[in-house]
N, C-alpha and C positions, 0 to 999 in steps of 0.2 A: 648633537645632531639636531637640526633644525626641522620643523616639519615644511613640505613647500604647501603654499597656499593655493588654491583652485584655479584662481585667477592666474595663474604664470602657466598653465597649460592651455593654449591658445591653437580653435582651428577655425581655418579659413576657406571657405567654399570660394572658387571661380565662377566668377555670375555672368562671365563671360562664355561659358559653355562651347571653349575651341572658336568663338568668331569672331577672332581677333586679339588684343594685348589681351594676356588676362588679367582679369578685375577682383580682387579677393576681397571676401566680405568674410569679416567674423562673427562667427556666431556665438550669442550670449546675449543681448541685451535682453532678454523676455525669458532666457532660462535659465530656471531654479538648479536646474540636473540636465546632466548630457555626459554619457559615456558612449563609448565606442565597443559593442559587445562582440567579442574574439570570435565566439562559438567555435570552438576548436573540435575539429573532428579526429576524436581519440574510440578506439577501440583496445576493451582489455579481454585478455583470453584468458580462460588457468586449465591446465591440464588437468590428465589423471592423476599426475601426481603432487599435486597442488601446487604447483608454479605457476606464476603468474606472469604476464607480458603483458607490455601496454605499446601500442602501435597508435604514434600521431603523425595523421595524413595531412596538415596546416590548419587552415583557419576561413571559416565563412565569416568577415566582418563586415556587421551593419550595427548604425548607429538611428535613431530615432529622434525627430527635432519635433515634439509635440507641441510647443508652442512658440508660433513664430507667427511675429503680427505685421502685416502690410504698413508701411511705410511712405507717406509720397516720394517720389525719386530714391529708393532704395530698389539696387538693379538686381539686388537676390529674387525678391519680392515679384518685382516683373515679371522675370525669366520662368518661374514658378508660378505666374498665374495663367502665363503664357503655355507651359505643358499643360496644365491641367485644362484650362481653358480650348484649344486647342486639341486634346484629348492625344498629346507626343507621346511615344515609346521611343524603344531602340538607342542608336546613338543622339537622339535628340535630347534623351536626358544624360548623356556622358560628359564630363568636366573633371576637375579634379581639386582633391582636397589638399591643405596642410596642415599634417600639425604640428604645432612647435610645443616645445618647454624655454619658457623664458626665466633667465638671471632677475632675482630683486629690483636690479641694477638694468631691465632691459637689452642684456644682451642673450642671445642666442644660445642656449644649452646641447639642444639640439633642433631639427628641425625634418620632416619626410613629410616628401608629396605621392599621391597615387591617385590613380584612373577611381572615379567613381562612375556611378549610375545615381541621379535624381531624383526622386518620383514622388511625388505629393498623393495623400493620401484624402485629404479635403481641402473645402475652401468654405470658409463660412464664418463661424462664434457665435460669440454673444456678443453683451452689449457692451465689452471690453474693447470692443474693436473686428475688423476682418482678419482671419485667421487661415493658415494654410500650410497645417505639419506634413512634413514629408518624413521620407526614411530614404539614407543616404547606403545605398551597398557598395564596398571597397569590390573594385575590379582589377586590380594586378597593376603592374608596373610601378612598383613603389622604390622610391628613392630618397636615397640619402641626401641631405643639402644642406645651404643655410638659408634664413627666409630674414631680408628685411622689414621688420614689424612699419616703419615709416612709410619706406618704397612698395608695400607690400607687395617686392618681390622675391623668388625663388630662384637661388642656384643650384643645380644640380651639381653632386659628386664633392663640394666643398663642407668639410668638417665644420662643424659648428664650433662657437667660440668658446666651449668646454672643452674639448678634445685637445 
């Protein structure tokens, strides 16, 4: 059994933010780390007579992109200096992510898209450059698909090229 390598889990923000084709932009090139954290909301109960139960009510996912540096003509970049600049809420930061797991070989293992929310938390750095981490929170309607890595587009409801 092989271990997969970090780089074949691939996600991709809409920088198009619903206004118009959407435009995927992957995120990675400035991060060291990037997880997608579950935070599962589980409650565990134990009786009086020491039974225990555990009750899971799903999942609060949000991910953190602490560094992410401005770009000329990167339209992630833009749309993100534009909320914050701006001072957007609501559905102005609504778009949506995918992630895929990709084959050695570049194809499709699998792939799901879902409703986020955007929201930048600053804008500024050092002298590495302009800087402007956000934190991405998963809002529903997640689906199954396949995502071309090239076209970077999304089909909903088709099995990926593992399945």
């Amino acid at each position: 059994m092989q271990k997969i390598e970090r780089k074949y889990l691939a996600h991709f923000i809409d920088a198009s933010f619903g206004s118009g084709t959407p435009n995927y932009v992957r995120l990675g090139d400035d991060l060291e780390e990037y997880n997608e954290e579950l935070n599962p909301d589980v409650e565990v109960k134990k009786n009086i007579l020491g039974e225990q139960s555990v009750q899971h009510n799903g999942y609060e996912v949000q991910s953190e992109v602490d560094t992410y540096y401005a770009y000329t003509g990167d339209p992630l970049f833009e749309r993100l200096a534009d909320i914050a600049n701006e001072r957007k809420t609501g559905d102005d930061c609504k778009t949506t992510k995918v992630d895929v797991l990709l084959k050695p070989d570049g194809t499709v293992l699998w792939a799901y898209r879902e409703d986020v929310k955007v929201i930048p938390s600053s804008i500024g750095g050092d002298t590495s450059g302009v800087q402007i981490p956000f934190t991405i929170y998963n809002a529903g309607n997640r689906v199954k698909g396949t995502f071309d890595v090239a076209a970077k587009t999304f089909t909903p409801g088709a099995a990926g090229a593992g399945e």
